[in-house]
C-alpha positions as CSV (number, residue, x, y, z in Angstrom):
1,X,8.9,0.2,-1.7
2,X,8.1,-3.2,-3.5
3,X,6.1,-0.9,-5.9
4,X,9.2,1.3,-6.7
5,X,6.7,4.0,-5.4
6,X,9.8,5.0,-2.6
7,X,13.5,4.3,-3.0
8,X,15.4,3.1,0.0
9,X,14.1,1.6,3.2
10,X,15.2,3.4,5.4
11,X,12.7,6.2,4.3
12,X,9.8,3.9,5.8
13,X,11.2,4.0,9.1
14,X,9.3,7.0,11.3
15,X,11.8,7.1,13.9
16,X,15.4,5.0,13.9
17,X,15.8,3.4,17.6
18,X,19.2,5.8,17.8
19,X,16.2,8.7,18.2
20,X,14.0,7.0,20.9
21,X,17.5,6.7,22.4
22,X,18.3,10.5,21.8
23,X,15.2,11.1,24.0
24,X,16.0,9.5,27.1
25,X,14.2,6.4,26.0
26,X,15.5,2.8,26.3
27,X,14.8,1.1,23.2
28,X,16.0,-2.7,22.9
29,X,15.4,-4.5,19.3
30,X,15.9,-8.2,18.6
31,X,14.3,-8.5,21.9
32,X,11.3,-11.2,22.8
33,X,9.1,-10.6,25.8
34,X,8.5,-14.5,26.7
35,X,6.1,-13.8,29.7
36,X,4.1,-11.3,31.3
37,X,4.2,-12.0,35.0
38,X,0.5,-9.5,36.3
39,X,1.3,-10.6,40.1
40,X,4.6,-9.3,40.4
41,X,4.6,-6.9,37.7
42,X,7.4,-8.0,35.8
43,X,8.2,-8.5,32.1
44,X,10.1,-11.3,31.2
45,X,12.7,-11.0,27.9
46,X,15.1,-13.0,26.0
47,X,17.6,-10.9,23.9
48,X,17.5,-13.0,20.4
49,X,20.9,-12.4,19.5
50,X,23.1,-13.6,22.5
51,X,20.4,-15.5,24.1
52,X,21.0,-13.5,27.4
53,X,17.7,-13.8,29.5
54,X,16.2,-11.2,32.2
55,X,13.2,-9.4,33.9
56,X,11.9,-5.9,34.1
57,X,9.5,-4.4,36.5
58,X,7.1,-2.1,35.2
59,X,4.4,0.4,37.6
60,X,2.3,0.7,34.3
61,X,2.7,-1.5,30.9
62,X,1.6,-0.8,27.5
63,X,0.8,-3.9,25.4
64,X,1.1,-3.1,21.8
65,X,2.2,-6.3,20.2
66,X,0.4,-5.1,17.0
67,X,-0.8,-8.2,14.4
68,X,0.7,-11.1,12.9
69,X,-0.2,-12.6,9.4
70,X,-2.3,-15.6,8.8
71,X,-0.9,-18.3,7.7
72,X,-2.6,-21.5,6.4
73,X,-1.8,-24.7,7.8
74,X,-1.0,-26.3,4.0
75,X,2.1,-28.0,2.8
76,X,4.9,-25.9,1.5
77,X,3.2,-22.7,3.2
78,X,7.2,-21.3,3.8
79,X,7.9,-21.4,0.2
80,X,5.3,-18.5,-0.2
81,X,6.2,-14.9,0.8
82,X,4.0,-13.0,3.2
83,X,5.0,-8.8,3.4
84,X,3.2,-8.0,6.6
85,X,6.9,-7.3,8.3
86,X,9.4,-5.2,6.9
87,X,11.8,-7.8,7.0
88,X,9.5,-10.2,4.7
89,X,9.0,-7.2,3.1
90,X,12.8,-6.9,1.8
91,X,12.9,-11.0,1.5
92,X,10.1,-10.5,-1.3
93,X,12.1,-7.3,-2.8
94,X,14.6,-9.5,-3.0
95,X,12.9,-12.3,-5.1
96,X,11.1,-9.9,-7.6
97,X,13.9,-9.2,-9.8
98,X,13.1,-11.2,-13.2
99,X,9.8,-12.5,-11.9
100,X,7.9,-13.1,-15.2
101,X,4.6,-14.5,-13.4
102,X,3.3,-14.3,-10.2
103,X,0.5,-15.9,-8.1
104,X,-1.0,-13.9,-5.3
105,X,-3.6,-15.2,-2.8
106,X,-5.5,-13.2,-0.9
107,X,-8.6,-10.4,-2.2
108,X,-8.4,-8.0,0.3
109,X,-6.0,-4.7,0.2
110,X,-2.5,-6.3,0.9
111,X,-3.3,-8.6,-2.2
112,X,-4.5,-5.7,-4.1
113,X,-1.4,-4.0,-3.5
114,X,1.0,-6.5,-4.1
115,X,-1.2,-6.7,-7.9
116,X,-0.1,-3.2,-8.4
117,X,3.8,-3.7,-7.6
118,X,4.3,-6.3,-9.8
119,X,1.8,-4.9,-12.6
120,X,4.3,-2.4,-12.2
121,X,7.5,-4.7,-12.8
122,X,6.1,-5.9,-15.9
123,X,4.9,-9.3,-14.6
124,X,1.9,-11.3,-15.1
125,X,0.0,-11.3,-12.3
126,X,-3.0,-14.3,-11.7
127,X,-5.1,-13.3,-8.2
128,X,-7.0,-16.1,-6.5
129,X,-9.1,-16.4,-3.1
130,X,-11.0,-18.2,-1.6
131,X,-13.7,-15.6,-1.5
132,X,-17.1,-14.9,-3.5
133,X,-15.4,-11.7,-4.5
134,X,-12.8,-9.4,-4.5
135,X,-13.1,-7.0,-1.1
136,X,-15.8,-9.0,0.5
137,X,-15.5,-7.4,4.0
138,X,-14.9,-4.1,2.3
139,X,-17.4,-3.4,-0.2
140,X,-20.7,-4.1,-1.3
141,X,-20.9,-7.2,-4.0
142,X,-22.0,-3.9,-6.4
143,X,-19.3,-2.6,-5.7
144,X,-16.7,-4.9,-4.9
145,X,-17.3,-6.1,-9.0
146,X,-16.2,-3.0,-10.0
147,X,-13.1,-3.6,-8.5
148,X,-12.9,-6.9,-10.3
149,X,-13.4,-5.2,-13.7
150,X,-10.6,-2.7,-13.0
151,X,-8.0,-5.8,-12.5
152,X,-9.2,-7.7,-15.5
153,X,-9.0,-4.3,-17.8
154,X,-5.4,-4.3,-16.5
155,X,-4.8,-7.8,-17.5
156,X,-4.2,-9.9,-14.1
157,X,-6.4,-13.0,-14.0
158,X,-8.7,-13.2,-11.5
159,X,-10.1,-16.5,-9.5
160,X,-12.6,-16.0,-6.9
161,X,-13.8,-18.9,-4.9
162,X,-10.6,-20.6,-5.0
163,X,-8.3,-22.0,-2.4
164,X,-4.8,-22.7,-2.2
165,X,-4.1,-26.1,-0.6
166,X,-0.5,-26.4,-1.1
167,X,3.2,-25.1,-2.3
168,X,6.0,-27.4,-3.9
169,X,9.3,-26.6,-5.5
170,X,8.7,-27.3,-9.4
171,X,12.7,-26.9,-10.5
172,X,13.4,-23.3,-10.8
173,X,10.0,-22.4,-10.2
174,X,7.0,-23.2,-7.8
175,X,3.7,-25.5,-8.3
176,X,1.1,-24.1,-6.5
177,X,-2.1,-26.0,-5.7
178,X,-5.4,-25.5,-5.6
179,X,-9.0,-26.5,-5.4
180,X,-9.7,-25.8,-8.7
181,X,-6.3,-27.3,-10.3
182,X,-2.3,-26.5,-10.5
183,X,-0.7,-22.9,-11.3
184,X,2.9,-22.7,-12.3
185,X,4.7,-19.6,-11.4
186,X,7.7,-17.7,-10.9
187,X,6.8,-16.7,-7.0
188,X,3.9,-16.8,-4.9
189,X,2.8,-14.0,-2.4
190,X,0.8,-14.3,0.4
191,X,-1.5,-11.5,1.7
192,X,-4.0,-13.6,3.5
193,X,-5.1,-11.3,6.2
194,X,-3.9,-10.6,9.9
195,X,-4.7,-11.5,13.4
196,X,-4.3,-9.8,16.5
197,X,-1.0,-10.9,18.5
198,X,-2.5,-11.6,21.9
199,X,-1.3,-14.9,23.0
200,X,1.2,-13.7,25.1
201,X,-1.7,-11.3,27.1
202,X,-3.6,-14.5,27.0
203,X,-1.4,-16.7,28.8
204,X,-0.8,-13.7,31.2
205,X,-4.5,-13.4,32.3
206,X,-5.4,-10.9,30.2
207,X,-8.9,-10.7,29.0
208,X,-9.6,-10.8,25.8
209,X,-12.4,-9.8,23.9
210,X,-14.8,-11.3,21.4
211,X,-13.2,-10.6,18.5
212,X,-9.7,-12.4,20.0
213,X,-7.9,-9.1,20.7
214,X,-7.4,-7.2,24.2
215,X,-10.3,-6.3,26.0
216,X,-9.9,-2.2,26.5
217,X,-11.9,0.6,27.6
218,X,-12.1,4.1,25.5
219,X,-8.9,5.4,27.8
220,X,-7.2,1.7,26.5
221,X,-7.4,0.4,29.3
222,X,-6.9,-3.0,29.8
223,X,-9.3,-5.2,32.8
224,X,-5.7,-5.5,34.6
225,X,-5.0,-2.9,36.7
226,X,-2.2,-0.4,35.3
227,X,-2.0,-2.4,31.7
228,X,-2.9,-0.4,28.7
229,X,-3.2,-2.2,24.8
230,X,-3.1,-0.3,21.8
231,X,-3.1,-1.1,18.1
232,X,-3.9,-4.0,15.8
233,X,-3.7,-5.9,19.3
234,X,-6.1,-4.2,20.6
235,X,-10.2,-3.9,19.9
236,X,-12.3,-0.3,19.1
237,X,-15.3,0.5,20.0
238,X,-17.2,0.9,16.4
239,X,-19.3,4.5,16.3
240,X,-22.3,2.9,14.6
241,X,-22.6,-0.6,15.1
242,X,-22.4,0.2,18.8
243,X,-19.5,-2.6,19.5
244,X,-15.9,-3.4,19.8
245,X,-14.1,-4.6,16.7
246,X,-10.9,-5.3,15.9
247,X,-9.5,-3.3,12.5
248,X,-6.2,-3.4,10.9
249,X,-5.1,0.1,10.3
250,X,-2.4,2.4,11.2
251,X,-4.7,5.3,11.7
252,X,-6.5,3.3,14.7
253,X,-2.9,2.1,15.9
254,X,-1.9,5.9,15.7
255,X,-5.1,7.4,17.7
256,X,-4.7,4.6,20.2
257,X,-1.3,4.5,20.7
258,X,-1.5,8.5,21.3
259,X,-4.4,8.3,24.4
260,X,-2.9,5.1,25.8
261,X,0.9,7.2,25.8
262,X,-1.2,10.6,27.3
263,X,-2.4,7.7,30.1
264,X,0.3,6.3,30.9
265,X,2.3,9.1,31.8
266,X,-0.5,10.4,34.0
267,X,-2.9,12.5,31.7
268,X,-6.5,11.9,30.6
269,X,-7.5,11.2,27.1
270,X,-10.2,9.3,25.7
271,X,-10.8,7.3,22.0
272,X,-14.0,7.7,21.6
273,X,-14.0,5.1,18.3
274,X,-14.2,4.4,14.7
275,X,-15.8,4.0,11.3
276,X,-13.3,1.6,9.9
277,X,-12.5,4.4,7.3
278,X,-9.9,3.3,4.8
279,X,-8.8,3.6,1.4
280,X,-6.7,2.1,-1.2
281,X,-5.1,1.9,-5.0
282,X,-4.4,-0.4,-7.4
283,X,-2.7,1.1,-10.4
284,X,-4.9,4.6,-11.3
285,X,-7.8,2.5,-9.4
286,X,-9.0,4.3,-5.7
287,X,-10.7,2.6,-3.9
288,X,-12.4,3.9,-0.3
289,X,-14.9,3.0,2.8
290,X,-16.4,4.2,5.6
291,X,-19.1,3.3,8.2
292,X,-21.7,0.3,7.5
293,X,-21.7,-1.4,3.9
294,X,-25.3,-2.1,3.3
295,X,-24.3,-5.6,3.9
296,X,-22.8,-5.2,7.0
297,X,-26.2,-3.7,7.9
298,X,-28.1,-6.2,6.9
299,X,-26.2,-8.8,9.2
300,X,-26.7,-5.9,12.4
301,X,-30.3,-6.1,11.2
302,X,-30.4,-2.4,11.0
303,X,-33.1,-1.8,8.3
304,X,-31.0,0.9,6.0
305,X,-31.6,2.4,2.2
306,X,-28.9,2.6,-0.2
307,X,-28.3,4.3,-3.6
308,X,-25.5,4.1,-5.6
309,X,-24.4,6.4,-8.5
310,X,-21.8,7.1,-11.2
311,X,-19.9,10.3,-11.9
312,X,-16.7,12.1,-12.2
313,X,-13.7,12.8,-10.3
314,X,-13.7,16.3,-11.9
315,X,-16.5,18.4,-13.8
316,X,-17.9,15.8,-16.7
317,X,-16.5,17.7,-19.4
318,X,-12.7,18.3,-18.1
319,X,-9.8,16.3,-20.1
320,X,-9.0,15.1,-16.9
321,X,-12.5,13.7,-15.4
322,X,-12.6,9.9,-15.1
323,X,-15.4,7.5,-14.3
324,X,-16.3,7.4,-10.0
325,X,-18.9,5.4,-8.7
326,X,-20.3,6.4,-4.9
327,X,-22.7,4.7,-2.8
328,X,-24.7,6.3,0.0
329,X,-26.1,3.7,3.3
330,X,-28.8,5.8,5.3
331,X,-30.6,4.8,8.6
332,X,-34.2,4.2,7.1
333,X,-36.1,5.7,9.1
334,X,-34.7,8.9,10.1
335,X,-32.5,9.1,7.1
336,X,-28.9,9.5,9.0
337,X,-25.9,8.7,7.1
338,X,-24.4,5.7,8.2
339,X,-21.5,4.0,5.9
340,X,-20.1,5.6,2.1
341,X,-18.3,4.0,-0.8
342,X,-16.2,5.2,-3.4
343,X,-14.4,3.4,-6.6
344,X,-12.4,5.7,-9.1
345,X,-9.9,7.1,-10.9
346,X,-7.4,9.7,-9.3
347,X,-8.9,12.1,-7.0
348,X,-12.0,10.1,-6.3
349,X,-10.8,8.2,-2.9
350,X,-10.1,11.3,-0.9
351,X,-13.8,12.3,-0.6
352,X,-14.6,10.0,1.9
353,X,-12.5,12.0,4.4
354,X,-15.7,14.4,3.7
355,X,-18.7,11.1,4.5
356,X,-17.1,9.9,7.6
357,X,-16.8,13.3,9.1
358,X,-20.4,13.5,8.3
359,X,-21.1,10.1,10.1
360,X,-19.3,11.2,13.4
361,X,-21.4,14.2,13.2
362,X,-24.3,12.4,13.1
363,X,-25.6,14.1,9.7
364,X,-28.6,13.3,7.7
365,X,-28.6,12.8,4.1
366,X,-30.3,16.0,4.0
367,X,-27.9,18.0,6.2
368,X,-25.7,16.7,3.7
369,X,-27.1,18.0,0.7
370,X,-27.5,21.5,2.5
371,X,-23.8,21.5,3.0
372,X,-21.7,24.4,1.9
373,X,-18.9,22.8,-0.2
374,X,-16.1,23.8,-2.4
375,X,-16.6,24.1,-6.0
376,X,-14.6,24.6,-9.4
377,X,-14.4,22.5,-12.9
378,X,-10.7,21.1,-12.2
379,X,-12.3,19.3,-8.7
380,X,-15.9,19.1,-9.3
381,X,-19.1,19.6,-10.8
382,X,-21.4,22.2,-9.6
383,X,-22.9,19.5,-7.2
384,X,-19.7,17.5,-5.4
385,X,-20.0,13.8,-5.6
386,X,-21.2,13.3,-2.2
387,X,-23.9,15.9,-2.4
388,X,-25.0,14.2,-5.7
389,X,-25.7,10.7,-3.9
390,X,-27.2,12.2,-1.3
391,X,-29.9,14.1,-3.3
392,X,-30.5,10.5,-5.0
393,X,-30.7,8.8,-1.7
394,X,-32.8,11.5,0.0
């Protein structure tokens, strides 16, 4: 929406409360759960609007809270905007009109994004965080510089290492501060990250686990007896690194959500994990993940190889082929695939649909050479992408 991608809001919303209502189900909005009472099995609620207060009894309770941005404790942080809810999402639509420069911190996807809305809108755009790179917990450094070279060729300024300290009002515009000096601008944006929103299940008794979200096993379960957690509240167990972790994304949320609903209501599904798979754009830029980064790796102490190439989106010598660069993390030893990365032009993100269905599996580089795969000059060269890595790999 704040990229003009999608005209109207009303087309993000899934379902309208008046539906869930349709079906039978009783849907209250504007309303806070202040307290989770695990003894008596109660919900307590405050209704925000006409400050009417009450409790709810529940047999079985699904805690899906989701995340909540992070927001540093600096002077003047309210003067920023933050778009992780749809209402600071329409605050910031609001404020973009005229912008002529903007300041963005945060390197990860929701500052990447918010670089391609306002590229969009015509505005100069300056990117600084406080991280080595752009994409840190994304991508290798090798590749996480390629990302960096794709915003400088579209003209936003880039700052790595640098951390905002502070916001003021500087007349009609904003003074924004930093470790490394003073940046005048029309509007700042803040996509700093998220964090799991599990104080209230906290305060209730709720275990957490390490990662500070709800402790759940692979039916969501939580370690309280008929309380299920689902979402960016909740943790994953992680297919190869053998753990729970806590990831952002609506896919997870989705896949959770589903088994915890199929539990709730008396059925018996299982989530048996991820691979952190995601993927992203900026401008004609796509960039993808899946599995282990070779760094990540390194810090599990799993001894991996790695190769990375460059290609094309298409055949080399169709009008249409642009640059694509794929990397390829193997178990050492027995040469199983265990984490992919892509960085390209249109078409190139997509394929890593085809690596993390290959990790699940529990392929080898060479099973995935031997793969029978789709081929024709407007989608490929004779060898896909993938395939080509994993013959350089192999």
């Amino acid at each position: 929406m704040l990229g003009e991608h999608v005209r109207g809001w009303d087309a993000l919303i899934a379902r309208s409360p008046a539906q869930h209502r349709q079906r039978g189900i009783d849907v209250r909005i504007n309303t806070d759960v202040t307290h989770i009472d695990t003894a008596r099995r109660e919900v307590h609620w405050r209704d925000l609007e006409s400050g009417r207060e009450g409790r709810d009894g529940f047999d079985r309770l699904v805690y899906a809270t989701g995340a909540a941005e992070r927001r540093p404790d600096i002077p003047g942080v309210d003067l920023g905007h933050f778009v992780h809810s749809p209402r600071q999402a329409q605050r910031l639509g609001s404020a973009m009109a005229g912008v002529q420069h903007v300041l963005i911190a945060g390197g990860g996807y929701i500052g990447l994004e918010m670089v391609e809305a306002f590229l969009r809108r015509g505005a100069a755009v300056e990117l600084v965080t406080r991280s080595e790179r752009i994409m840190r917990r994304t991508f290798d450094p090798d590749m996480s510089g390629l990302i960096e070279t794709a915003l400088v060729s579209e003209g936003v300024g880039v700052r790595c290492g640098v951390t905002l300290t502070g916001i003021e009002q500087h007349g009609p515009r904003f003074l924004a501060h930093t470790d490394d000096g003073e940046i005048e601008t029309d509007l700042v944006v803040m996509g700093l990250g998220s964090r799991p929103r599990s104080k209230l299940a906290h305060e209730a008794g709720i275990p957490l686990g390490a990662t500070g979200a709800l402790a759940v096993d692979h039916a969501q379960r939580t370690r309280v007896e008929g309380i299920y957690a689902a979402g960016d509240c909740a943790e994953a167990w992680h297919r190869v690194q053998q753990r729970w972790v806590n990831y952002h994304l609506g896919t997870i949320a989705n896949k959770a959500g589903r088994v915890a609903g199929i539990n709730v209501a008396g059925g018996d599904a299982r989530f048996p994990g991820v691979l952190g798979t995601a993927i992203s754009r900026t401008c004609s830029a796509e960039g993808a993940r899946t599995g282990l980064t070779e760094t990540e790796a390194a810090e599990l102490g799993i001894p991996v190889r790695a190769r990375r190439i460059e290609t094309s989106t298409t055949a080399g010598y169709m009008p249409e082929a642009t640059p694509m660069h794929l990397k390829l993390v193997a178990e050492a030893t027995s040469g199983r695939l265990l984490g992919g990365q892509i960085l390209g032009g249109p078409g190139a993100g997509k394929r890593i649909d085809s690596i993390a269905t290959a990790i699940t599996a529990g392929l080898s580089v060479q099973d995935m050479i031997d793969l029978d795969l789709a081929y024709a000059p407007p989608f490929s060269g004779v060898w896909d992408p993938v395939q080509t890595a994993a013959r350089v790999l192999a």
